[in-house]
N, C-alpha and C positions, 0 to 999 in steps of 0.2 A: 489807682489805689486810693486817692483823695476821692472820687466819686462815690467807693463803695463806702466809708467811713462816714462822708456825706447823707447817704442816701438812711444809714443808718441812725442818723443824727436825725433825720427830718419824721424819721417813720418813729422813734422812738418818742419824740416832741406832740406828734398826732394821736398815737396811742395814749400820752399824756393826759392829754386834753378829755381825751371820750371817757378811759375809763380809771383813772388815776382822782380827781380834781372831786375834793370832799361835796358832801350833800346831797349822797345817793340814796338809799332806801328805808328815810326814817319813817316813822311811824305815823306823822301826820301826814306823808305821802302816800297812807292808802286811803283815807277817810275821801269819802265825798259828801256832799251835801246832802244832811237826809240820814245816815250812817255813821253809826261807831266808828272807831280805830279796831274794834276787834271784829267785827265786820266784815271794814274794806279788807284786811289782814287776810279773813277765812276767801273773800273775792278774788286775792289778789293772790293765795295757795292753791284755790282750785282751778285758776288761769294756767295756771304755772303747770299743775299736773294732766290737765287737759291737753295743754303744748307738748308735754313732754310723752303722753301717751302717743298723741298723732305724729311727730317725731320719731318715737320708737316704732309705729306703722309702717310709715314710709320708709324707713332701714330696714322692717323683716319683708316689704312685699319688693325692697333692690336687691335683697340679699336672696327673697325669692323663695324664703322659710314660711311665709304665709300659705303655702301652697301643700296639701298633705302629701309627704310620702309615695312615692310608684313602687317601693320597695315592697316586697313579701315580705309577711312576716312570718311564714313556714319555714323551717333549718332547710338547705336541701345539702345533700351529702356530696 
């Protein structure tokens, strides 16, 4: 019982760390050399949708929906 209470203490402490602990996505964290802040910003949303398009790819062609229909579309009685 102490191990699992443990194990939850430790994973809870790691999660912490990664994604808890301030200084995530300010605004001078899109800017690169060379580039605005409303720039890097438009870079760093068309990353994001580009990811999440090919993401949603790879889920319609496991889920196997990329593939048209073998079904008829005629009623049959």
């Amino acid at each position: 019982m102490k191990s699992v209470s443990l194990c939850r203490v430790v994973l809870t402490v790691i999660l912490g760390v990664f994604f808890l602990l301030p200084g995530g996505c300010s605004s001078s964290d899109y800017e690169q050399p060379g580039e605005t802040a409303a720039e890097g910003r438009r870079r760093h949303l068309r990353n994001a949708r580009i990811n999440q398009g090919e993401l949603m790819a790879d889920i319609d062609k496991f889920m196997l929906s990329d593939r048209p229909s073998k079904l008829t579309d005629k009623r049959i009685p």
